[in-house]
C-alpha positions as CSV (number, residue, x, y, z in Angstrom):
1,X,0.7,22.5,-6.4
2,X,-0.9,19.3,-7.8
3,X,-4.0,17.9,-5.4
4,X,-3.2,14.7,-6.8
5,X,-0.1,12.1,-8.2
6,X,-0.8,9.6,-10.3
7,X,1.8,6.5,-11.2
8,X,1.5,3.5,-13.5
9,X,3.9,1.0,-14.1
10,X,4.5,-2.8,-14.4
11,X,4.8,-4.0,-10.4
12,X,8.1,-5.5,-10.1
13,X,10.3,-6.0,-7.1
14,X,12.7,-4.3,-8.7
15,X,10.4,-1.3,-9.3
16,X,10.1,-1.1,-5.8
17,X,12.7,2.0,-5.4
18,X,10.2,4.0,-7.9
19,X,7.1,3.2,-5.7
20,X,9.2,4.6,-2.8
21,X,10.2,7.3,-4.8
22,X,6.7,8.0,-5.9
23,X,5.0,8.0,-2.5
24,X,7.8,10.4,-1.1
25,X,7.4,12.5,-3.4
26,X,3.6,13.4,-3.6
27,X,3.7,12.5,0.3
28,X,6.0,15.5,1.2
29,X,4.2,17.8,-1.7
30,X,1.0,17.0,0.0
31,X,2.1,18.3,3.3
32,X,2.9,14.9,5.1
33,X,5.8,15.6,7.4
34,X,8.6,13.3,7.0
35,X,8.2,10.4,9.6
36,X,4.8,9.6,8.3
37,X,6.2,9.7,4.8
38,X,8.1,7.0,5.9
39,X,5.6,4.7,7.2
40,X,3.2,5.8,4.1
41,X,6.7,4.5,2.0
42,X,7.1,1.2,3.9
43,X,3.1,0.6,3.8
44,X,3.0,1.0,0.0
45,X,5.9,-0.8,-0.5
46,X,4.3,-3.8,1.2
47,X,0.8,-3.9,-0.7
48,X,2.8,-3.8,-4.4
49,X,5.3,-6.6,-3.1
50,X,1.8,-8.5,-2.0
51,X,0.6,-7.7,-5.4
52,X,3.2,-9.0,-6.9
53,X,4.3,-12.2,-5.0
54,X,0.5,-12.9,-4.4
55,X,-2.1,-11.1,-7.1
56,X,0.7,-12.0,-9.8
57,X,2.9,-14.8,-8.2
58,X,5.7,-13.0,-9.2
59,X,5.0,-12.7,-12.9
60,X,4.8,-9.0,-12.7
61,X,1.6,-6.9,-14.3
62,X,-0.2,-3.9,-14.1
63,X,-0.4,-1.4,-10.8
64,X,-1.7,2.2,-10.7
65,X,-0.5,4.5,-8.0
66,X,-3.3,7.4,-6.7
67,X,-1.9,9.7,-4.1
68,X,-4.2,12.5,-2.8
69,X,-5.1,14.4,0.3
70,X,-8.6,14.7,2.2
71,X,-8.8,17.1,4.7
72,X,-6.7,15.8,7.6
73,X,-6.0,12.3,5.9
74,X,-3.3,11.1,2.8
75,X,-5.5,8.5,0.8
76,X,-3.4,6.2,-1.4
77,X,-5.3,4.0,-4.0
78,X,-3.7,0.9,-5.7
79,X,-5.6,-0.6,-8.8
80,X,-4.0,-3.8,-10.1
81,X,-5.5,-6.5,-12.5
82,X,-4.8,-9.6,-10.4
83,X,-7.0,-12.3,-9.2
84,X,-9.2,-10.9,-6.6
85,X,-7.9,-11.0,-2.7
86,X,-9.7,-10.5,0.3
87,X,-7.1,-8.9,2.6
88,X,-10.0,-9.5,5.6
89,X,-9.3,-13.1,6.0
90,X,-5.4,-12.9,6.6
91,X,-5.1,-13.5,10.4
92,X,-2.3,-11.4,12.4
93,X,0.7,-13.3,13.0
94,X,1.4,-14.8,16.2
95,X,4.4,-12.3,17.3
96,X,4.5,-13.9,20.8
97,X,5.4,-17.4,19.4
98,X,9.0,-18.4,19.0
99,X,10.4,-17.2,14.9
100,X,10.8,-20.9,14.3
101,X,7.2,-21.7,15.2
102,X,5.2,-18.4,13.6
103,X,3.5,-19.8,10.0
104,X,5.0,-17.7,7.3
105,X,3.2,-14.7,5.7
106,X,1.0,-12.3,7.3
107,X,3.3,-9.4,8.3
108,X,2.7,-7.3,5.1
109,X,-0.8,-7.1,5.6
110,X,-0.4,-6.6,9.5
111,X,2.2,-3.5,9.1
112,X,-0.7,-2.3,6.7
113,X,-3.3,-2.3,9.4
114,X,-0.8,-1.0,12.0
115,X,0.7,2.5,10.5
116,X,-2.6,3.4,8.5
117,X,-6.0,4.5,10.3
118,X,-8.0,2.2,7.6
119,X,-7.6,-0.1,5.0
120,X,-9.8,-1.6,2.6
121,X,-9.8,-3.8,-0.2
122,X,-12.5,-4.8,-2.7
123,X,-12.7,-6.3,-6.4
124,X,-13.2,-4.1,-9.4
125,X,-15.3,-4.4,-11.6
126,X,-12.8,-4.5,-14.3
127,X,-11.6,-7.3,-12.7
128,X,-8.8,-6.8,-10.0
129,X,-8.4,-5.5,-7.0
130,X,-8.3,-1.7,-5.3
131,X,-6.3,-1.3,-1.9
132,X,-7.3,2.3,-0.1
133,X,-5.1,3.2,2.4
134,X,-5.6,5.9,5.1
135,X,-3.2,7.5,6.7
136,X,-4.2,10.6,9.2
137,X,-1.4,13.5,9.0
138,X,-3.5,16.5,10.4
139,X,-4.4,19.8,9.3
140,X,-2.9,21.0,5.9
141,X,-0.3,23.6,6.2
């Protein structure tokens, strides 16, 4: 059985499916049971639609997928090639203020920091930007 998956493509909303695809697969192959998969799915798919509405306003480009296990934890990596973004200064939305009022944005990041035990964020050095994402699913079958 393969420690790790590996995915590269051109990030597209419409290439969304095949991140979900990805993750579910080399989620459940890495021992994840399937309600985590889920939220490991729906995290993921938020950080490539931020990479693509924001890193790339919509243009598309580069994204590499790294799915692996560490002891008790699933550790996704994305790489992209998009302006550098410092996920530390988006503020949580307001959830307790009326839909009309709330400003827009802000629930990608949030749902990120909600179903995963850590997130991080920092340029490359290539240029870009690398998203780790933690999510704790126990003791490897």
């Amino acid at each position: 059985m393969p420690r790790a998956f590996e995915l590269s493509l051109i990030a597209d909303l419409h290439r969304l499916g095949d991140v979900r695809s990805f993750i579910k697969q080399a989620g459940t192959a890495l021992g994840a049971p399937d309600d985590m998969v889920g939220e490991l799915c729906l995290v993921v798919d938020e950080a490539v639609t931020n990479i693509v509405l924001h890193g790339y306003h919509g243009a598309g480009g580069p994204v590499e997928l790294h799915v692996e296990r560490e002891g008790d934890d699933l550790v996704v990596l994305l790489r992209d090639h998009a302006a550098a973004f410092d996920s530390q200064g988006v503020e949580a939305p307001q959830l307790d203020e009326a839909l009309a009022e709330r400003k827009l944005g802000g629930m990608g990041v949030y749902l990120i920091r909600q179903l995963t035990e850590r997130s991080e964020t920092w340029p490359r050095a290539s240029g870009g930007n690398e998203l780790r994402l933690v999510k704790r699913v126990g003791p490897a079958a």
